[in-house]
NUPA-406002 format. One record per residue: residue in one letter; x, z negated, y of N, C-alpha, C, CB in turn. Coordinates in steps of 0.1 Angstrom, whole numbers, m for minus. Glycine has a CB too. Example, Ala and Ser with C-alpha at 12.3 -4.5 7.8 and 13.67 -1.06 7.14 Angstrom:
% NUPA-406002
<'a' <132 m78 m57> <123 m78 m45> <132 m78 m33> <113 m90 m45>>
<'s' <128 m71 m22> <137 m71 m11> <129 m79 0> <141 m57 m6>>
END
This chain:
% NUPA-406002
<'x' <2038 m2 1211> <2026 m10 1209> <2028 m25 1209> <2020 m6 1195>>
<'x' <2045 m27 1209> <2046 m43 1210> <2039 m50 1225> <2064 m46 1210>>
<'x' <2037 m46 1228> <2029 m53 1242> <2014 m51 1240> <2032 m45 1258>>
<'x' <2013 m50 1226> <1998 m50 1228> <1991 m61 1213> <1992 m30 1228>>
<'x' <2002 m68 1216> <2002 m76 1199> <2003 m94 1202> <2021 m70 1188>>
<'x' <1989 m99 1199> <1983 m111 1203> <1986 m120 1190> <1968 m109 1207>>
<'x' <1986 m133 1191> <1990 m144 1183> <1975 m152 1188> <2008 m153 1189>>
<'x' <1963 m150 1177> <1952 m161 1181> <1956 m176 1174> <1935 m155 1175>>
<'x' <1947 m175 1190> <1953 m197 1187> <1945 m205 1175> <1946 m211 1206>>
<'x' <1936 m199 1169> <1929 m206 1158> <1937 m208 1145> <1916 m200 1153>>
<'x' <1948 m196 1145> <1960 m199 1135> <1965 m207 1139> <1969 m190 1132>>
<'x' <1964 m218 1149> <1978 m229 1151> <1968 m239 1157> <1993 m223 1164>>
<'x' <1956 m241 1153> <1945 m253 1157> <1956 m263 1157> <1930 m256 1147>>
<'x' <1962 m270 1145> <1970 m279 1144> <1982 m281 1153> <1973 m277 1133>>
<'x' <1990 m270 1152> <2004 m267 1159> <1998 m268 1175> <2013 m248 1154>>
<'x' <1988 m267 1180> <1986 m266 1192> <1985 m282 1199> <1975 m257 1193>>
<'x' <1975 m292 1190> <1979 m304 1194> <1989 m313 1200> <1977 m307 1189>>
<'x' <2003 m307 1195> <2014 m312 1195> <2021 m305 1212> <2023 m308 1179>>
<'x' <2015 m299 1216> <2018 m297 1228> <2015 m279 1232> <2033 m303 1230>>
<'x' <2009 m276 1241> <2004 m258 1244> <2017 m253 1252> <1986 m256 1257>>
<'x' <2022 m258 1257> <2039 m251 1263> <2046 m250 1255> <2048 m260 1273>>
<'x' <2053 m261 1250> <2063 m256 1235> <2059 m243 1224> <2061 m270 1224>>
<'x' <2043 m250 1222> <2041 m238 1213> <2038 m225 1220> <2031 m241 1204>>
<'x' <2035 m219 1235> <2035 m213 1234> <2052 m204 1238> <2024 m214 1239>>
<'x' <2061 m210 1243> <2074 m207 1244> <2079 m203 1227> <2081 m220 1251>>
<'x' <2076 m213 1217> <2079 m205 1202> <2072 m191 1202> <2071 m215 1188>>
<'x' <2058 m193 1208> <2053 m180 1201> <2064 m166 1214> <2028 m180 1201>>
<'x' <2064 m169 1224> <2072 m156 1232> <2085 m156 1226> <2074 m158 1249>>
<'x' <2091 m164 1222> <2108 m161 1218> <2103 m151 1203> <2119 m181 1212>>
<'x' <2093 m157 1197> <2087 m145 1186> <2088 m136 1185> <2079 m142 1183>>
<'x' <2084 m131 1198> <2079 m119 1203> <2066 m112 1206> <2085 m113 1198>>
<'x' <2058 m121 1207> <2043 m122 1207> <2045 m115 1224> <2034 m141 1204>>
<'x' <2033 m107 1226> <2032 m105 1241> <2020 m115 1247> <2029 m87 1245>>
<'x' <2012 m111 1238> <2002 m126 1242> <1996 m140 1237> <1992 m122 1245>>
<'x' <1988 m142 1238> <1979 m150 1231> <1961 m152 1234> <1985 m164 1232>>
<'x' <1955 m150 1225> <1938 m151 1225> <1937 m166 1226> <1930 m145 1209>>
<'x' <1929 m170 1233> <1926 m183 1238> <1915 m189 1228> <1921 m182 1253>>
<'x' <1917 m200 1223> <1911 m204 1212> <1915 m216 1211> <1914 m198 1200>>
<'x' <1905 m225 1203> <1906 m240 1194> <1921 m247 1199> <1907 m235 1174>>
<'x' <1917 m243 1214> <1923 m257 1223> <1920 m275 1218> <1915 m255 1242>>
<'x' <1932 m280 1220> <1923 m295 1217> <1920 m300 1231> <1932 m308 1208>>
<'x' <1906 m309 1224> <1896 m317 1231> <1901 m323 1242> <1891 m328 1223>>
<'x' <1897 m318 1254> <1902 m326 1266> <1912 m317 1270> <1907 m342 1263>>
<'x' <1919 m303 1264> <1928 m300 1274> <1923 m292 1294> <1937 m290 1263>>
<'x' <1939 m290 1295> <1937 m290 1309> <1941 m280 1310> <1942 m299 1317>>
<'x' <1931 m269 1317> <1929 m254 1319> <1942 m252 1331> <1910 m249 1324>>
<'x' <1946 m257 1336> <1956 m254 1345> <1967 m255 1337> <1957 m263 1358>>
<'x' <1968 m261 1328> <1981 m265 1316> <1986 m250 1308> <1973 m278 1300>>
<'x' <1973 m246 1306> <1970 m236 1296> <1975 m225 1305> <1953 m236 1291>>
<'x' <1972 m223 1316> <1974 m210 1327> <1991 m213 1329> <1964 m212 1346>>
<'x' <1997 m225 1333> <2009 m224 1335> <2018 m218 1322> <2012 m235 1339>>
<'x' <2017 m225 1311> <2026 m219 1301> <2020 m207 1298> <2028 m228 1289>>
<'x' <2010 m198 1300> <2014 m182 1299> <2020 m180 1311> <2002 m171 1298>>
<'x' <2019 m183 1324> <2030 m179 1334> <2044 m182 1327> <2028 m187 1348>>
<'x' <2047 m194 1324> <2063 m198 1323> <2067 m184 1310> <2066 m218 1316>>
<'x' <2059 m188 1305> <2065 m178 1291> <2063 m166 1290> <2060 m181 1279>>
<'x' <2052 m157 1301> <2052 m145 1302> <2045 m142 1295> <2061 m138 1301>>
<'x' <2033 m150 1288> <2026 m141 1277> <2012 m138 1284> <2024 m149 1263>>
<'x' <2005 m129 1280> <1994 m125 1283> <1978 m131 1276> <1997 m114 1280>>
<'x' <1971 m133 1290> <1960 m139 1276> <1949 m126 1271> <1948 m156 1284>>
<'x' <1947 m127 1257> <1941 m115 1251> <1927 m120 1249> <1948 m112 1237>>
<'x' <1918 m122 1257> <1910 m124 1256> <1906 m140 1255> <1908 m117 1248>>
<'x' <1894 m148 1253> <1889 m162 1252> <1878 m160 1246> <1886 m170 1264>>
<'x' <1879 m173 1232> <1868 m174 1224> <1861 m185 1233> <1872 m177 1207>>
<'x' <1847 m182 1234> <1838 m192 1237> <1825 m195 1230> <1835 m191 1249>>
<'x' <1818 m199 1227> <1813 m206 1220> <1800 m206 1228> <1820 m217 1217>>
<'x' <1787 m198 1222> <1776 m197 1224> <1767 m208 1236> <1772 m197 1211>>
<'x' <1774 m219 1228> <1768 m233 1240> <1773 m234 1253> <1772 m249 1236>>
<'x' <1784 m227 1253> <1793 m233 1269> <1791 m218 1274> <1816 m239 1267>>
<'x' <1785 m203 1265> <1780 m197 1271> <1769 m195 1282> <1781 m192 1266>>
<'x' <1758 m201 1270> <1750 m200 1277> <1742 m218 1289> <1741 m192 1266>>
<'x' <1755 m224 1288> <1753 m235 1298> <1762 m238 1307> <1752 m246 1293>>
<'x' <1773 m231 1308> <1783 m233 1314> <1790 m222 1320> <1790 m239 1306>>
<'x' <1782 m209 1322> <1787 m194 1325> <1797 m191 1336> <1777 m186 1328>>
<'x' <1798 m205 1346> <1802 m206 1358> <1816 m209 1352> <1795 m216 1367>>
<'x' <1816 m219 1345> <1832 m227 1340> <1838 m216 1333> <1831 m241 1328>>
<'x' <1835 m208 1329> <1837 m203 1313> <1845 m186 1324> <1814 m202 1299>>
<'x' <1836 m185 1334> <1841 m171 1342> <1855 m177 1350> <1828 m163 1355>>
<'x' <1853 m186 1356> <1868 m192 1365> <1879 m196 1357> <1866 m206 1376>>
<'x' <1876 m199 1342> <1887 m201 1335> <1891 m188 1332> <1885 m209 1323>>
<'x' <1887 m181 1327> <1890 m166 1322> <1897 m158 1336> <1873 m156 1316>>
<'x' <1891 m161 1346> <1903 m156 1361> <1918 m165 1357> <1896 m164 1381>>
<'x' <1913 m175 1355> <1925 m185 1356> <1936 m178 1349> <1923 m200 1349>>
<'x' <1934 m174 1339> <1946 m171 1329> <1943 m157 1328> <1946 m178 1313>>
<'x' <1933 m148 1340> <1940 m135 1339> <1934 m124 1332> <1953 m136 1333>>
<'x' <1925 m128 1324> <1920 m119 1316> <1904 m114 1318> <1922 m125 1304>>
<'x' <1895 m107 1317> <1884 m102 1320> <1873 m104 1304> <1889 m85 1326>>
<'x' <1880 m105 1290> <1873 m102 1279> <1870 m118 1274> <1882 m90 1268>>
<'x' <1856 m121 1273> <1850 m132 1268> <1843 m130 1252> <1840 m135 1279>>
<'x' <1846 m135 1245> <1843 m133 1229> <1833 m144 1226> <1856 m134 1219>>
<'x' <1822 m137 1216> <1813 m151 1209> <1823 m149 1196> <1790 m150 1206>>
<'x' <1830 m158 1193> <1833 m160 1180> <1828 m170 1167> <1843 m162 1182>>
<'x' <1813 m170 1169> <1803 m174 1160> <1792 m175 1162> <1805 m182 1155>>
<'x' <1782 m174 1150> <1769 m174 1154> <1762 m191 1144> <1762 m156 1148>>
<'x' <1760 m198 1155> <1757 m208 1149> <1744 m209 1134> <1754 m213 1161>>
<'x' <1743 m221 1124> <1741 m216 1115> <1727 m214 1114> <1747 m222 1105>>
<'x' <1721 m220 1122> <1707 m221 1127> <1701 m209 1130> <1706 m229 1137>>
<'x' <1709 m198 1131> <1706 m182 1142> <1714 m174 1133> <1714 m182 1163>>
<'x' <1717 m178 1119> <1720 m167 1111> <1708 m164 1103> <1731 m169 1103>>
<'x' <1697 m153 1110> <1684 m149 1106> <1680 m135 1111> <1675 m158 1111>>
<'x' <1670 m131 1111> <1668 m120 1120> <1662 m124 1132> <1660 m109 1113>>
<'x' <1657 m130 1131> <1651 m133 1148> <1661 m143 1155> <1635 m141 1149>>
<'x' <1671 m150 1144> <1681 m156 1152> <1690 m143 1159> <1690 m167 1143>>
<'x' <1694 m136 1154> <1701 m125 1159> <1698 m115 1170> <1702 m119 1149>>
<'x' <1684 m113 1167> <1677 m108 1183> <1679 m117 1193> <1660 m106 1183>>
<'x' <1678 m132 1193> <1680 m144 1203> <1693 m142 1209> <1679 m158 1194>>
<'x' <1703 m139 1197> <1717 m141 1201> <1720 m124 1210> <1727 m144 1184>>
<'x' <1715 m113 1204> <1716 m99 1214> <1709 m104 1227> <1707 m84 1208>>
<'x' <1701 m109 1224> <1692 m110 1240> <1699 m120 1248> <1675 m116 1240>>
<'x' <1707 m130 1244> <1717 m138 1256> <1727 m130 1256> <1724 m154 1253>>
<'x' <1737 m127 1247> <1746 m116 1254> <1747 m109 1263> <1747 m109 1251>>
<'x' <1736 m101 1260> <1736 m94 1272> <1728 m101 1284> <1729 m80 1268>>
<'x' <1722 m108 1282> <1721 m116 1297> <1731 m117 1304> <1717 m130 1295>>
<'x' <1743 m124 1297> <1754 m131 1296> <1761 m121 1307> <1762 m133 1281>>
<'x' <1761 m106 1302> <1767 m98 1304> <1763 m92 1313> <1768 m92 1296>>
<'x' <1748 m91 1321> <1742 m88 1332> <1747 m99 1344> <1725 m88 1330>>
<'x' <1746 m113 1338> <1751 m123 1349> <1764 m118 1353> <1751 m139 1344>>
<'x' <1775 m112 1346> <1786 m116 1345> <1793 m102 1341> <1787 m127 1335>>
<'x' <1791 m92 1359> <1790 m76 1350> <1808 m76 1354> <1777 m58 1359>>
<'x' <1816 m83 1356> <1831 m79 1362> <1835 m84 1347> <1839 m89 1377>>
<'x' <1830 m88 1335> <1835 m92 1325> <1832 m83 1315> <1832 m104 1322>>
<'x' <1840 m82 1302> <1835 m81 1290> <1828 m88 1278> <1841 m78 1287>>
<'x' <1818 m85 1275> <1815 m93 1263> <1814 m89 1254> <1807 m99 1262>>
<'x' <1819 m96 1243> <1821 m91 1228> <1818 m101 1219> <1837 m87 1225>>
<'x' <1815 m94 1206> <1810 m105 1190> <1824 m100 1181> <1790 m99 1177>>
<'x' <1828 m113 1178> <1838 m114 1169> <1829 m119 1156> <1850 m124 1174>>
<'x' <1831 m110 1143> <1825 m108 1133> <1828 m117 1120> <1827 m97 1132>>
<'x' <1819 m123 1112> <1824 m129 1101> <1822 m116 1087> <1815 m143 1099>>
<'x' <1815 m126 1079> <1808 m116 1068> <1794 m120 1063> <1819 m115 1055>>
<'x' <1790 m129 1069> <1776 m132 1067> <1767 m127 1076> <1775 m144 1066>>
<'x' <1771 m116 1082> <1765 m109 1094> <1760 m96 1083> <1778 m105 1109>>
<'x' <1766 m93 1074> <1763 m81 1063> <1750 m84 1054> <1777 m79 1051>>
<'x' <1751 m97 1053> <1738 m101 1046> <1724 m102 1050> <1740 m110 1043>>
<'x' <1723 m98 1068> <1711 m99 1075> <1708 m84 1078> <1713 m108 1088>>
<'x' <1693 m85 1072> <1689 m70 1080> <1681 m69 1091> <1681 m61 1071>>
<'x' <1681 m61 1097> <1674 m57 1112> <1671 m45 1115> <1683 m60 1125>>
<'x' <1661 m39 1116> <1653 m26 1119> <1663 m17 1111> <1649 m22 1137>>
<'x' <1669 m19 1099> <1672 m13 1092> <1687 m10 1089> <1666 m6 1094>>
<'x' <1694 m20 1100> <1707 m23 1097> <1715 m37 1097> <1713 m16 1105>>
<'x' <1726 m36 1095> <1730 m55 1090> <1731 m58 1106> <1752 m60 1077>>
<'x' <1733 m69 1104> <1731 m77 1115> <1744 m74 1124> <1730 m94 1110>>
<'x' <1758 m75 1119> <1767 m66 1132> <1763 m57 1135> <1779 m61 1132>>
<'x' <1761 m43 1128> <1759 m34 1137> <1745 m32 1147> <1760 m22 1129>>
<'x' <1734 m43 1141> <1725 m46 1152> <1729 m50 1165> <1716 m54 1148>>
<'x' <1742 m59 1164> <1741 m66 1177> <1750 m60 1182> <1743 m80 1178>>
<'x' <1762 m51 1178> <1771 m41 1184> <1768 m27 1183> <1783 m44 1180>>
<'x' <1754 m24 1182> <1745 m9 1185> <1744 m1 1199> <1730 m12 1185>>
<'x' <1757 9 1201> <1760 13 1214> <1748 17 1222> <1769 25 1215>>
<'x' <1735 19 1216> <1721 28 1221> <1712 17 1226> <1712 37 1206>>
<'x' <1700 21 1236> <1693 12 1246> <1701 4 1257> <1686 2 1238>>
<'x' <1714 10 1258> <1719 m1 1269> <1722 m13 1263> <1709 m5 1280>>
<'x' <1730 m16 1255> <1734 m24 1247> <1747 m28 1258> <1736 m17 1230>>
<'x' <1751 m41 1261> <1764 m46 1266> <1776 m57 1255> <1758 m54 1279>>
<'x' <1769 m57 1251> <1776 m64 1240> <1788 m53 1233> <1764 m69 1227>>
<'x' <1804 m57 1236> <1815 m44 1228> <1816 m57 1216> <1834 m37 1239>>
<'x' <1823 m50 1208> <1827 m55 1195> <1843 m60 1195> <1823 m44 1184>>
<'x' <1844 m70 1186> <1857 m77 1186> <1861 m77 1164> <1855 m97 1196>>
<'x' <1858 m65 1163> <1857 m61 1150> <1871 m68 1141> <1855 m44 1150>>
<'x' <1866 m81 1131> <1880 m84 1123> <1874 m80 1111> <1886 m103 1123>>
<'x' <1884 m68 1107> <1891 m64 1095> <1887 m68 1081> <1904 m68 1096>>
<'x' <1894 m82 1081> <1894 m90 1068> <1879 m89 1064> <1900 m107 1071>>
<'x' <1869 m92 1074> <1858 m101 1074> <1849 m88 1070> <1854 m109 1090>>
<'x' <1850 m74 1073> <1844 m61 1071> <1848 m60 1053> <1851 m48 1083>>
<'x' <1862 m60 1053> <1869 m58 1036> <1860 m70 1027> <1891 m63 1035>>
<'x' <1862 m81 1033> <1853 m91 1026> <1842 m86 1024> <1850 m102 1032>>
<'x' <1835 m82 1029> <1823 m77 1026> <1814 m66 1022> <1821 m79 1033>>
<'x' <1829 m61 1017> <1824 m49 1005> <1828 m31 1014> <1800 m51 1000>>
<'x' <1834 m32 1025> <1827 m25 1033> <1846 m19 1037> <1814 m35 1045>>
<'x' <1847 m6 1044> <1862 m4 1043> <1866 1 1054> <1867 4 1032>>
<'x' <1873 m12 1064> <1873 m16 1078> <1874 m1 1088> <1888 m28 1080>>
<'x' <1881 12 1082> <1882 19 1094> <1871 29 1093> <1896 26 1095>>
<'x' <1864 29 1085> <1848 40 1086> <1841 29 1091> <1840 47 1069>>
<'x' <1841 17 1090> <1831 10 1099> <1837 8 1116> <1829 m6 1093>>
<'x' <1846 5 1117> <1857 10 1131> <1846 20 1138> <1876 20 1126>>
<'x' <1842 34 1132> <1843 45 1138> <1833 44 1149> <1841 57 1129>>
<'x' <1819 36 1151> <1812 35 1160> <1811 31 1175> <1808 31 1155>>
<'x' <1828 22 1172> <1832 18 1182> <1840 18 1194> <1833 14 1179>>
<'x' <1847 35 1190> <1856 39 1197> <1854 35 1211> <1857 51 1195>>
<'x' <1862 31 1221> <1859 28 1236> <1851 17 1237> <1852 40 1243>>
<'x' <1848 10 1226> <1839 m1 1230> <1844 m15 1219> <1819 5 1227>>
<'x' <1859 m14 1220> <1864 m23 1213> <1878 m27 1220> <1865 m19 1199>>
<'x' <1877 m36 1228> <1889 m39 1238> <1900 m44 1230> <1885 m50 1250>>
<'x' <1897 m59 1219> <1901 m60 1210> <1900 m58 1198> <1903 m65 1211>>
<'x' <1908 m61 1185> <1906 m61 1176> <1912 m72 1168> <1908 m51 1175>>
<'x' <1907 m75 1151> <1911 m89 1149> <1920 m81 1138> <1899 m103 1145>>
<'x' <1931 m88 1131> <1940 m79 1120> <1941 m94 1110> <1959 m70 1127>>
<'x' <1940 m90 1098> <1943 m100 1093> <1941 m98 1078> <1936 m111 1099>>
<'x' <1948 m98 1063> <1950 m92 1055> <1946 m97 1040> <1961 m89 1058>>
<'x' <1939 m94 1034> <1936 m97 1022> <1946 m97 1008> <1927 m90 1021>>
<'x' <1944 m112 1002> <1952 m111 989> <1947 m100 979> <1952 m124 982>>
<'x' <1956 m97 973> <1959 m86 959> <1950 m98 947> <1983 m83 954>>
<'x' <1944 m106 944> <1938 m110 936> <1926 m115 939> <1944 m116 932>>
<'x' <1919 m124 928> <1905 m125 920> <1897 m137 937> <1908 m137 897>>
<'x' <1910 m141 943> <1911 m147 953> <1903 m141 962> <1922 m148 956>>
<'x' <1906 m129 968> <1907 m125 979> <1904 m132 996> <1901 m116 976>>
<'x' <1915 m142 996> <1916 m151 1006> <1925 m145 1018> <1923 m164 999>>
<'x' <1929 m152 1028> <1937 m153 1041> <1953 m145 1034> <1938 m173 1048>>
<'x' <1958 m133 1042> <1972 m133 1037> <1971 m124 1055> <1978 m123 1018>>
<'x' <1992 m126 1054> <1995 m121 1062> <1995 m105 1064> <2002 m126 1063>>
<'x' <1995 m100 1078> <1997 m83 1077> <2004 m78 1069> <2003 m77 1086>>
<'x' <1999 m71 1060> <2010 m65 1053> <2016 m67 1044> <2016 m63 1057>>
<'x' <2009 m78 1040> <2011 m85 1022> <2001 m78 1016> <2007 m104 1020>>
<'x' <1987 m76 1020> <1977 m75 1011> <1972 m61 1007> <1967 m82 1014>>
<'x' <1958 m61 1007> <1951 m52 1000> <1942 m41 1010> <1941 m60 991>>
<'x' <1949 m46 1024> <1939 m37 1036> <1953 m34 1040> <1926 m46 1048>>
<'x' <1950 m15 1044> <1961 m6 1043> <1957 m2 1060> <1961 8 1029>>
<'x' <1967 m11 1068> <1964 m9 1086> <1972 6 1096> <1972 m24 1093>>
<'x' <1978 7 1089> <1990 19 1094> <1975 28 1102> <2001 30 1075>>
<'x' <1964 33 1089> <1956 40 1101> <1946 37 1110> <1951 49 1098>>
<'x' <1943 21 1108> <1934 15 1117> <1943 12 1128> <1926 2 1112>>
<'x' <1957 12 1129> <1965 7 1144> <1965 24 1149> <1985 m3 1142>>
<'x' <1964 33 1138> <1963 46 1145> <1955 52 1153> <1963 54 1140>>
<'x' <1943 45 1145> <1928 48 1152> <1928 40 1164> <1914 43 1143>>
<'x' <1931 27 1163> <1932 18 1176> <1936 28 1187> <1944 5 1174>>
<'x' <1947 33 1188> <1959 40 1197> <1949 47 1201> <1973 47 1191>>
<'x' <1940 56 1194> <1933 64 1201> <1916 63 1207> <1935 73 1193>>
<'x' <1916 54 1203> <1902 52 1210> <1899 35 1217> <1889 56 1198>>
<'x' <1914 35 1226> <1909 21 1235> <1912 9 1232> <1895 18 1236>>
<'x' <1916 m1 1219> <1920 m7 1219> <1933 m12 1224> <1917 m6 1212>>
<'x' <1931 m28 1233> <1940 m31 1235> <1948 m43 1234> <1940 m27 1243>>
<'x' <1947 m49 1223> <1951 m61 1225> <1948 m59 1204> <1941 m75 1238>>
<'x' <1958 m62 1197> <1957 m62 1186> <1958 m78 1182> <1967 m51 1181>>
<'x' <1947 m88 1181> <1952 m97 1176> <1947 m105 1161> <1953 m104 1186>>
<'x' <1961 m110 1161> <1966 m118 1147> <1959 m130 1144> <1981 m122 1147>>
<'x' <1951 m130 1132> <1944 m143 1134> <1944 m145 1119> <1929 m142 1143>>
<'x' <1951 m157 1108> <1946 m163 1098> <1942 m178 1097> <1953 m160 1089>>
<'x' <1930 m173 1091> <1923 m188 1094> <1927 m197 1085> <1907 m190 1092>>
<'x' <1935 m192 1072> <1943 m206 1064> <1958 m199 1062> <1934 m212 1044>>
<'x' <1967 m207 1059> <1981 m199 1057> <1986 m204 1046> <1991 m201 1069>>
<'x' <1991 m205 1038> <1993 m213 1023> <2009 m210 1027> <1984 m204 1005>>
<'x' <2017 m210 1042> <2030 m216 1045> <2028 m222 1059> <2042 m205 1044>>
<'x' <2035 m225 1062> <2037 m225 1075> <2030 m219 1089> <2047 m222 1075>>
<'x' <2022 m222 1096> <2016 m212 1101> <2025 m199 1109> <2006 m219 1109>>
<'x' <2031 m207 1118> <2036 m199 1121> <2052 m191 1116> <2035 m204 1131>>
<'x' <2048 m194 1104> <2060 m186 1094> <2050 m175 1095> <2065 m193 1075>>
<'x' <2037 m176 1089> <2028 m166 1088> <2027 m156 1096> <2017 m172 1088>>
<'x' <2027 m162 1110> <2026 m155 1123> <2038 m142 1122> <2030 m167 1137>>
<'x' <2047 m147 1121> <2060 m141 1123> <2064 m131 1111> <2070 m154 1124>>
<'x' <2058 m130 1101> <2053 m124 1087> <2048 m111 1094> <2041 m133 1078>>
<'x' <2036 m118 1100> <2026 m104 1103> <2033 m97 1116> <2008 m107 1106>>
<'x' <2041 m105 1125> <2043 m95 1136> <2055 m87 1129> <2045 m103 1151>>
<'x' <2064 m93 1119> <2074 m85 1116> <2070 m68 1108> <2081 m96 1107>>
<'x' <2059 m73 1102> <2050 m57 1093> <2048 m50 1101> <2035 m57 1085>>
<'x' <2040 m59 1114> <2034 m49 1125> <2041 m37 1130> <2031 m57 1138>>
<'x' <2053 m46 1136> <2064 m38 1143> <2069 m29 1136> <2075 m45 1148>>
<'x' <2070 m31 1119> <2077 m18 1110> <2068 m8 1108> <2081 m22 1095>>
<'x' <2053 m9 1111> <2042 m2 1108> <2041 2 1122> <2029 m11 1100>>
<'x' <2041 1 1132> <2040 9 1143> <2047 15 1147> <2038 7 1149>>
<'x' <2064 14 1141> <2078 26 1144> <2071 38 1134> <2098 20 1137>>
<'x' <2064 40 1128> <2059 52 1120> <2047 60 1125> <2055 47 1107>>
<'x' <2040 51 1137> <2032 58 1144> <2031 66 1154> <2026 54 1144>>
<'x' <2029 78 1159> <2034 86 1165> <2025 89 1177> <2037 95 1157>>
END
């Protein structure tokens, strides 16, 4: 399963400024196989970005894009995603203006536009937890917008943390998604009053059978994503890929 184990770039928004080659050469000597394309800085250069996964061999696990450059820029947004190789395009947020119920119908109905314009791709919603708090014809607002029924094109990019946050217990919510979850987000809750950002396998969400479930229904790209690190980030990184790898010699 080590080749199927991603390092998202929003854990290293910072570390990334300082140069996207270096850091991505730290993250392959790691042992990362890829990286999720994310919270690039301002002005970088998409040919920059393509070369250091060539030099370093890593794979790109998908690209977060951003609702605006989806739906204004669909042209840029498909030749970058050739560029670096990969087919799976992610909304990784729902702006705050369209966290409603009719914002949410707005946001299913470009998707899948998105996804009609753009049928050689995937499209997927990467999940918070304020998506639990919206109702829609009688369900929360993720599983409205990642509802396999009516021809729905939108797959899901289901994170963990964000499901546990929200009262809810990540692999019975998983189950709808079998075959329609290319990625997945992993990322681990503290043991206290907190329950903030921890690495794999520090916390309070028990993954051994969500990477099992993964194995069996389609997932392919497991990635690592914490949005605060209270060390080093990429100490953090290296935390979780180290659990990963002890938690997947047990799976069979």
């Amino acid at each position: 399963m080590e080749h199927k184990f991603a390092a998202q770039l929003f854990t290293l928004r910072e570390e990334i400024k300082e140069g996207i080659h270096p850091l991505f050469k730290k993250l392959k000597n790691m042992g990362w196989a890829g990286v999720q394309i994310s919270a690039l800085p301002e002005g970088y250069d998409k040919h920059e970005v393509a070369f250091a996964l060539k030099e370093n061999n890593l794979q790109a696990a998908g690209m977060h894009i951003s609702l605006d450059r989806l739906t204004n820029d669909l042209e840029g947004v498909v030749k970058e995603a050739d560029l670096y190789g990969t087919k799976d395009i992610i909304l990784p947020f729902i702006p705050k203006e369209l966290q409603h119920a009719e914002g949410f119908k707005e946001i299913k109905r470009r998707l899948n536009q998105v996804a009609n314009e753009a049928p050689q791709y995937r499209i997927s919603y990467h999940n918070h937890a304020f998506e639990f708090d919206i109702e829609i014809d009688g369900q929360d607002g993720l599983s409205y917008l990642l509802d396999p029924q009516n021809g729905n094109n939108i797959l899901a990019e289901v994170d963990v943390y964000w499901v546990k946050k929200a009262g809810k217990e990540p692999l019975e919510y998983l189950t709808p998604y079998a075959n329609r979850m290319p990625i997945i987000h992993l990322k681990d809750m503290t043991n206290d009053d907190r329950q903030t950002f921890a690495e794999v396998g520090t916390g309070v969400i028990d993954f051994s059978p969500i990477l099992q479930w993964g194995e069996e229904n389609g997932v392919e790209w497991y990635a690592v994503e914490q949005d605060i690190c209270e060390r080093p980030p990429l100490e953090s990184l290296e935390i979780s890929l180290r659990n990963l790898r002890e938690m997947t010699s047990k799976i069979k």
